[in-house]
DRENBA-777310 format. One record per residue (C-alpha): residue number from 1; x, y, z. Coordinates in pm, 1 decimal. Layout:
N
pos, X, Y, Z
NUM, X, Y, Z
...
END
This chain:
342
pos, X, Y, Z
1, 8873.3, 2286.3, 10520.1
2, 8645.9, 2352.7, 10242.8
3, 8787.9, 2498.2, 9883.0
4, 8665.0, 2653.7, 9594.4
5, 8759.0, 2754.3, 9302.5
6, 8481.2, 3008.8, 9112.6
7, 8427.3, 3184.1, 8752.3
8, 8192.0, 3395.1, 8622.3
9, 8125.9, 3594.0, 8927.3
10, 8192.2, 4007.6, 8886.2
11, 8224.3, 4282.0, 9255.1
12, 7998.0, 4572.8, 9100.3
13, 8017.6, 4734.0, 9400.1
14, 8068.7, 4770.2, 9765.6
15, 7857.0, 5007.3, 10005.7
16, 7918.4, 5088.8, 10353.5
17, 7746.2, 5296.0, 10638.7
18, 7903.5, 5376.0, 11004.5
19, 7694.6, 5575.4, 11281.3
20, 7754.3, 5976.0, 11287.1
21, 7847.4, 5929.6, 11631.9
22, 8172.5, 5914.6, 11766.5
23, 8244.4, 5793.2, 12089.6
24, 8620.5, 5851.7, 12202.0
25, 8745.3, 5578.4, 12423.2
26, 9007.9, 5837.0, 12622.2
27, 8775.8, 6127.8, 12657.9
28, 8425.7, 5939.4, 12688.8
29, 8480.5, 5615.6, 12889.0
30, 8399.8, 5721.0, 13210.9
31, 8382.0, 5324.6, 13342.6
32, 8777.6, 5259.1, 13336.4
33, 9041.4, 5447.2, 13498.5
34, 9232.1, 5668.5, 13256.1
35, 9606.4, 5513.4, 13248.0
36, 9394.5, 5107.8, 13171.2
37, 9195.7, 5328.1, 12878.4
38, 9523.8, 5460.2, 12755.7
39, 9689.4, 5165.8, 12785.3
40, 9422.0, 4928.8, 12582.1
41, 9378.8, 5227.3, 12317.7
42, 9786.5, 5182.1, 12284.5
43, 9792.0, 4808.3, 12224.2
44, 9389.7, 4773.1, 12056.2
45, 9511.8, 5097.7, 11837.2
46, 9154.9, 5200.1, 11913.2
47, 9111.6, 5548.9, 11946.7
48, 8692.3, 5619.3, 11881.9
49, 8476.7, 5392.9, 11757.0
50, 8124.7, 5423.9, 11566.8
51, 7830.5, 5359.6, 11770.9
52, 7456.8, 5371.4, 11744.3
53, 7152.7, 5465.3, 11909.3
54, 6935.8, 5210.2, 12144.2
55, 6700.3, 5268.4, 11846.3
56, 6924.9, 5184.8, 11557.6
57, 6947.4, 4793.1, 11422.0
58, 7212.4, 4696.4, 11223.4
59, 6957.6, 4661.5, 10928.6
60, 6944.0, 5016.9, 10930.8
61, 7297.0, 5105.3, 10845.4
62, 7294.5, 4835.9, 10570.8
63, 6939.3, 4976.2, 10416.3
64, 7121.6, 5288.5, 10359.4
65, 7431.8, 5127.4, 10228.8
66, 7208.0, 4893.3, 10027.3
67, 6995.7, 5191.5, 9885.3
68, 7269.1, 5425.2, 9752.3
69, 7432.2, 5118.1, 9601.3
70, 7143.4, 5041.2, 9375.8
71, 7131.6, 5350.7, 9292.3
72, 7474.0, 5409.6, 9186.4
73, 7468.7, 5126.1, 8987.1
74, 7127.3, 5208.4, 8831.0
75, 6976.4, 4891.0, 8912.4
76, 6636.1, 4844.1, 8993.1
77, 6545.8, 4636.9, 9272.4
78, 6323.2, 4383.6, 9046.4
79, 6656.8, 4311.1, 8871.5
80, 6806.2, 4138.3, 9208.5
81, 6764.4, 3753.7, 9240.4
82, 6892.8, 3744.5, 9586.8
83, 6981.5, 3837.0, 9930.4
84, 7215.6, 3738.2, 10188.8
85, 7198.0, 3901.4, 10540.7
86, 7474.8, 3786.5, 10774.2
87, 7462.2, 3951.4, 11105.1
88, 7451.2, 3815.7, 11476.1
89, 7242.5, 4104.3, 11585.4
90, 6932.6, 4084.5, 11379.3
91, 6620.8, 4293.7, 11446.5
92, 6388.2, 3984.2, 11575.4
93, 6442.0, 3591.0, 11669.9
94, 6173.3, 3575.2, 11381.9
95, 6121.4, 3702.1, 11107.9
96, 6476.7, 3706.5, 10924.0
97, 6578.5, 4048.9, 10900.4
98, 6646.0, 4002.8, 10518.2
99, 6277.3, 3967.7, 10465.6
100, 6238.3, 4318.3, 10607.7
101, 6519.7, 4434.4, 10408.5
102, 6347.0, 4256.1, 10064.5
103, 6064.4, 4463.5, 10196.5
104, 6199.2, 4805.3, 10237.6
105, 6460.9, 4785.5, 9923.5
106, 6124.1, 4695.7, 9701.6
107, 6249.0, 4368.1, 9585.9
108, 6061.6, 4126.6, 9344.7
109, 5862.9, 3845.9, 9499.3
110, 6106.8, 3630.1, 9290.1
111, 6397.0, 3740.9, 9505.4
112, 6536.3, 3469.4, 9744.8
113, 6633.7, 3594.9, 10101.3
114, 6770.4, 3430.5, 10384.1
115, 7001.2, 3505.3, 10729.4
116, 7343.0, 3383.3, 10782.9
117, 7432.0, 3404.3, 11140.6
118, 7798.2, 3452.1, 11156.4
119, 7989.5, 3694.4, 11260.9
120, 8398.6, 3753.8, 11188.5
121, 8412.3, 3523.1, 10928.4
122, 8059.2, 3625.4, 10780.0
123, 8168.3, 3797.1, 10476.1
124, 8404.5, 3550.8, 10289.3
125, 8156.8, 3319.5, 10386.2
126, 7894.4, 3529.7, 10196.0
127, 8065.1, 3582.7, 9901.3
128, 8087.1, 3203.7, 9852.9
129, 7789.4, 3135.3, 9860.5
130, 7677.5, 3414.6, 9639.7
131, 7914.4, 3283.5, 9382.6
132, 7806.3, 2934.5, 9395.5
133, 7434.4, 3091.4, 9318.9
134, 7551.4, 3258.1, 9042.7
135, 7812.4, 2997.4, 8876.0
136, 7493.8, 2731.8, 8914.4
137, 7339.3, 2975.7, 8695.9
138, 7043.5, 3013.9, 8906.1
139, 7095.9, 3426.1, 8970.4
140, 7227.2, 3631.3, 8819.7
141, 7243.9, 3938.1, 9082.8
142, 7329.0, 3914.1, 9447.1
143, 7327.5, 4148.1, 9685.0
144, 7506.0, 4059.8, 10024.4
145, 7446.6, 4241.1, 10345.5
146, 7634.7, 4226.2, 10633.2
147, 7581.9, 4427.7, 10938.0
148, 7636.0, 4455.2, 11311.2
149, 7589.2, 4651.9, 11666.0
150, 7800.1, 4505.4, 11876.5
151, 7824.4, 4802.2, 12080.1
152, 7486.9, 4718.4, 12175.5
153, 7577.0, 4390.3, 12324.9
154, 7883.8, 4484.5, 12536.9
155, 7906.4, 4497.2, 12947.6
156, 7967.1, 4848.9, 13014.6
157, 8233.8, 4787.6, 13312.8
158, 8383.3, 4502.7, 13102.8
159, 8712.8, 4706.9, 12979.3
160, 8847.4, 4378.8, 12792.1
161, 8514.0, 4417.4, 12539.0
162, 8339.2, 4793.0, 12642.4
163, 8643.7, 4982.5, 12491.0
164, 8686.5, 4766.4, 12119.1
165, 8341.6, 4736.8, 11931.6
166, 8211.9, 5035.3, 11668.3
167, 7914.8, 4935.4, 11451.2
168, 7918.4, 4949.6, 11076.9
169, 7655.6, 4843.2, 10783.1
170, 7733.7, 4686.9, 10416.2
171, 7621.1, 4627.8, 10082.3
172, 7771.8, 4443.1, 9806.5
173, 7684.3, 4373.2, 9464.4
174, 7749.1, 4087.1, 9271.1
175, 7647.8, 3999.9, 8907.1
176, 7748.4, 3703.4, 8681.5
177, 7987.0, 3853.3, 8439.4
178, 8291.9, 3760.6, 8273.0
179, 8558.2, 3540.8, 8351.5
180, 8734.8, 3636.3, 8656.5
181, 8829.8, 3322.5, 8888.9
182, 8746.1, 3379.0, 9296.8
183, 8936.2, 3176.7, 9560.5
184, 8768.1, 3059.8, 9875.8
185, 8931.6, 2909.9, 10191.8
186, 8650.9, 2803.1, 10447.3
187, 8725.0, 2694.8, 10816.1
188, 8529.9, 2657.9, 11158.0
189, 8661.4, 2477.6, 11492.7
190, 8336.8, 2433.4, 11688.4
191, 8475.5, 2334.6, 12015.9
192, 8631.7, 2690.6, 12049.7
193, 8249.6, 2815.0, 12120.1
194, 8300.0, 2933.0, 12454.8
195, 8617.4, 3187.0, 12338.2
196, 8366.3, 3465.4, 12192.7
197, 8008.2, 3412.9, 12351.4
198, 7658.8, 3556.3, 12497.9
199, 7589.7, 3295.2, 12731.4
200, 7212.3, 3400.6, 12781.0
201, 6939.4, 3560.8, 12543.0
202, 6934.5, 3275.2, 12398.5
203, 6672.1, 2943.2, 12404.9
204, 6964.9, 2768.3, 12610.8
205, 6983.1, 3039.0, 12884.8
206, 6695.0, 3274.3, 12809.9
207, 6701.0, 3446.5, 13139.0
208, 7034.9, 3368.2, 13315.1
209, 7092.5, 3420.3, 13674.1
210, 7379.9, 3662.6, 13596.5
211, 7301.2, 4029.4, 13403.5
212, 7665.4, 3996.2, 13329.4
213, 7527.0, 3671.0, 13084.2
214, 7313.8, 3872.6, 12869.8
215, 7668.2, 4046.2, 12729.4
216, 7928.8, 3983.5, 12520.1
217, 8221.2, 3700.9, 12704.3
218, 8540.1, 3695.6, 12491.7
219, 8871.0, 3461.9, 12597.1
220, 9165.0, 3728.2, 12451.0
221, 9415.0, 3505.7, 12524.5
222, 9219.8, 3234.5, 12368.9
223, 9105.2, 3435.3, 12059.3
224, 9481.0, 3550.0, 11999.7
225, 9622.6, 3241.9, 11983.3
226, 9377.3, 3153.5, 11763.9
227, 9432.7, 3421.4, 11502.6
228, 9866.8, 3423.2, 11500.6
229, 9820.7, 3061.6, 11472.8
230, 9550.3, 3000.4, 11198.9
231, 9547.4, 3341.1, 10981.7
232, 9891.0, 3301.2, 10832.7
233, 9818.2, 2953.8, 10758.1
234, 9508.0, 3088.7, 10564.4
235, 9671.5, 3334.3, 10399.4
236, 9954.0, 3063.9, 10246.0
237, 9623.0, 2810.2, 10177.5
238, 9417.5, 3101.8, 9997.7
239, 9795.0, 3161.4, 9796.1
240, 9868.8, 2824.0, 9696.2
241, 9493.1, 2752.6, 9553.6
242, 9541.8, 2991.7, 9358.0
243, 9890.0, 2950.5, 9240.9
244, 9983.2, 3363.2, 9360.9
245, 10279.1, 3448.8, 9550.4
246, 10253.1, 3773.5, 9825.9
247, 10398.6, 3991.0, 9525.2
248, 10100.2, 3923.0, 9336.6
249, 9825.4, 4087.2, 9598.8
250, 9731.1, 4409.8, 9555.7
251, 9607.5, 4429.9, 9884.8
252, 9511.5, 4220.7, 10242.6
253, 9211.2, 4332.7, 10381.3
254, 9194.0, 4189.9, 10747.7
255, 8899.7, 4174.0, 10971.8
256, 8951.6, 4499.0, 11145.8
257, 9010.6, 4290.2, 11486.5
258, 9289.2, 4439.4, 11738.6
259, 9583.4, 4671.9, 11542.3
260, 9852.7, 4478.8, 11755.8
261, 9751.2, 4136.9, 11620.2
262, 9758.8, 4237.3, 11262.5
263, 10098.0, 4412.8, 11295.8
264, 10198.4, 4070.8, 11427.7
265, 10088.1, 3856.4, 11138.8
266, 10088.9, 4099.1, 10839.2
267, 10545.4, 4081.9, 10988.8
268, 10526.2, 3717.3, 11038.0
269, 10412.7, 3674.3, 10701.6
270, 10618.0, 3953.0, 10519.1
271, 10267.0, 4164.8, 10417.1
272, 10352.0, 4553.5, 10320.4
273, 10192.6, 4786.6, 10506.9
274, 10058.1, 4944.1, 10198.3
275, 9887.0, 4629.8, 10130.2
276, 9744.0, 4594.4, 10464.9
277, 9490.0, 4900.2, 10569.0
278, 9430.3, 4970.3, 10906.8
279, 9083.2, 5133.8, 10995.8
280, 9077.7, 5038.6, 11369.1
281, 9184.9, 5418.9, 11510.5
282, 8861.4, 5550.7, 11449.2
283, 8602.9, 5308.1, 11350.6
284, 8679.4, 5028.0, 11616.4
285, 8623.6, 4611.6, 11581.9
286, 8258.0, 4628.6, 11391.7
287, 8307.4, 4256.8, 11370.7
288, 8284.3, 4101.2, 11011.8
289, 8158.3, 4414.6, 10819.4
290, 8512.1, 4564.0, 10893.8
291, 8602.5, 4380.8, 10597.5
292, 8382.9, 4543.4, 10357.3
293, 8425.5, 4876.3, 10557.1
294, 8790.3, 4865.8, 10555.8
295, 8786.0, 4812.6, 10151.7
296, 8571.7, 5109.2, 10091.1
297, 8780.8, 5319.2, 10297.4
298, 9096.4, 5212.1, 10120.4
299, 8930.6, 5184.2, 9739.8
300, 8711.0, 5501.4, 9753.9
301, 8939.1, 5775.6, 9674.4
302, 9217.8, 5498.1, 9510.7
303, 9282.3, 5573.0, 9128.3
304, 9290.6, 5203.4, 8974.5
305, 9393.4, 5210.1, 8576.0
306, 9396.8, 4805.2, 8585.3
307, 9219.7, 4528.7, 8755.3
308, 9356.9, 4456.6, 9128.3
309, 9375.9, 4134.8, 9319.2
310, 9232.4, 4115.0, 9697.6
311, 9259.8, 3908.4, 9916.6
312, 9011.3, 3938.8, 10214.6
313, 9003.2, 3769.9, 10527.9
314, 8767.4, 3706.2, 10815.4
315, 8829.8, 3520.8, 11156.6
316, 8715.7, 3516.3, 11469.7
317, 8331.4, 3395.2, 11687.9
318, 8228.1, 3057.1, 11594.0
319, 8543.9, 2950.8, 11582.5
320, 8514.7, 3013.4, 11229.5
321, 8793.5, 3158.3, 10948.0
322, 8799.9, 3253.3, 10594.5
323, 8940.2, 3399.6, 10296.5
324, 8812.9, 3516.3, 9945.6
325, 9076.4, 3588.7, 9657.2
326, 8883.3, 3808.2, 9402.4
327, 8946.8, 4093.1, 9153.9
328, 8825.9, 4452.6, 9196.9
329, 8838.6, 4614.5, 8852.8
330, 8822.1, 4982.0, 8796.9
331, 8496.7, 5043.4, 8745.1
332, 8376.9, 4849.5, 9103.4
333, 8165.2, 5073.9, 9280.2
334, 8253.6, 5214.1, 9638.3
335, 8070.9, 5431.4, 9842.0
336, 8075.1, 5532.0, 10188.9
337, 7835.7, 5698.8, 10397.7
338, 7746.0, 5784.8, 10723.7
339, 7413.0, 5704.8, 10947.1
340, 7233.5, 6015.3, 11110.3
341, 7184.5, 5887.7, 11490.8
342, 6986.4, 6181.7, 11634.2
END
């Protein structure tokens, strides 16, 4: 388990972008019979989902996310030190996809910009270690995008995957400011690998034997267990390094993963369901940007007099788990948008 405590570090604002199109799991999934669809909508609480285009990258949704963020905040791009892309469905192998994003946002040749390649867990992750950057005093403004398809990587006849994933874009904005202290709880289990997988595309199995390979393998049973078991604990960790009790949240944002396990532990651990949004019904599992998408969703049209206290967590592929504690004041930025597909 890795901890941190950080200060300094400010959320400006948070940017998110969804494909226009809406694909219905009851009316359009023509794979499945009906009564399975019905029944995996009733338990996933997925009802339509946003998907792209065989022509849209996830890059896309968070260029557009990215843009009207800078522009709402009226920076301009020579002002940002930094980049973070985390996504498991970049554009290429090579390049990183946040050197084409430094390239189509205009940003100075001083601007650092790297990949992360995680996935559920991607955006606590990123936050961290935006906030170390800044607290070392070596930026000052970070922007962290997180973004994936993972509609586009799903077996069509596979009805425990085909049915879950929409695809969503982010942006976030982070300058060193004040005095505000973030919490981060960091996790990964390694030997859990095989649990959420593509077995080929890859330089291990570039052209497997199977088609079936070149999709999208998940373990639910596996992955389930995984999640009642190790989220509560990481919601009591993220609590207890920061000396807050449940009372003192303002609100949980989960990775948006399947409704019925987050009913499960937001009861086990006694979370309201005010506190707890629930954005599955008709955006779908978009993987780790749910967090960021689900925050927008539940912030945007929110009236907040006074700071509030998040907590957001992330879990899932790798294995991997996370949490960030942080403050969203009332001037933090959100915005929302949607991604023209035709």
């Amino acid at each position: 388990m890795t901890t941190a405590i950080l200060s300094g570090v400010t959320l400006k604002g948070v940017a998110t972008c969804v494909p226009d199109k809406v694909f219905d799991n009851v009316r359009d999934s023509d794979n499945f019979d009906p009564q399975e669809v019905k029944k995996v909508v009733t338990i996933a609480g997925i009802r339509q989902r946003r998907v792209v285009g065989d022509d849209t990258c996830s890059s896309d949704l968070c260029l557009q996310a990215g843009k009207q963020l800078l522009e709402q905040l009226q920076w301009s791009p020579d002002t940002v030190d930094a980049l973070i892309f985390v996504t498991q469905t970049p554009d290429y192998f090579l390049p990183s996809t946040a050197s084409l994003l430094h390239r189509d946002l205009g940003l100075p040749l001083s601007c650092a910009v790297f990949d992360v390649g995680l996935g559920c867990s991607g955006y606590p992750y990123a936050l961290w270690l935006a906030s170390m950057m800044i607290q070392t005093g070596a930026t000052r403004r970070v922007l962290v995008m997180h973004g994936e398809t993972p509609s586009l990587i799903t077996y069509p006849r596979d009805r425990a995957t085909a049915l879950l994933f929409g695809d969503a874009g982010s942006a976030t904005a982070l300058e060193r400011e004040g005095d505000d202290q973030w919490g981060f709880s960091l996790h990964s289990d390694g030997k859990g690998y095989q649990d959420l997988i593509i077995p080929g595309r890859g330089f291990r199995q570039p052209r497997p034997e199977e088609e079936r390979d070149n999709y999208l393998h998940m373990n639910g049973a596996n992955l389930f267990n995984f999640t009642i078991q190790k989220v509560p604990l990481l919601i009591q960790d993220t609590l207890t390094l920061m000396g807050r009790e449940i009372d003192d949240i303002d609100a949980f944002i989960f990775h948006q993963s399947n409704q019925f396990m987050m009913l499960h532990i937001a009861k086990k651990c006694g979370l309201p369901a005010a506190k707890t949004p629930i954005i599955l019904g008709e955006y779908g599992n978009a993987g780790g940007p749910s967090v960021p998408l689900a925050m927008t969703l539940h912030y945007q049209s929110k009236q907040r007099e006074s700071a509030e206290t998040v907590m957001l967590l992330g879990y899932g592929v790798g294995l991997s788990w996370g949490s960030t504690l942080l403050a969203v004041n009332p001037e933090t930025v959100f915005l929302h948008s949607e991604y023209a597909t035709e």
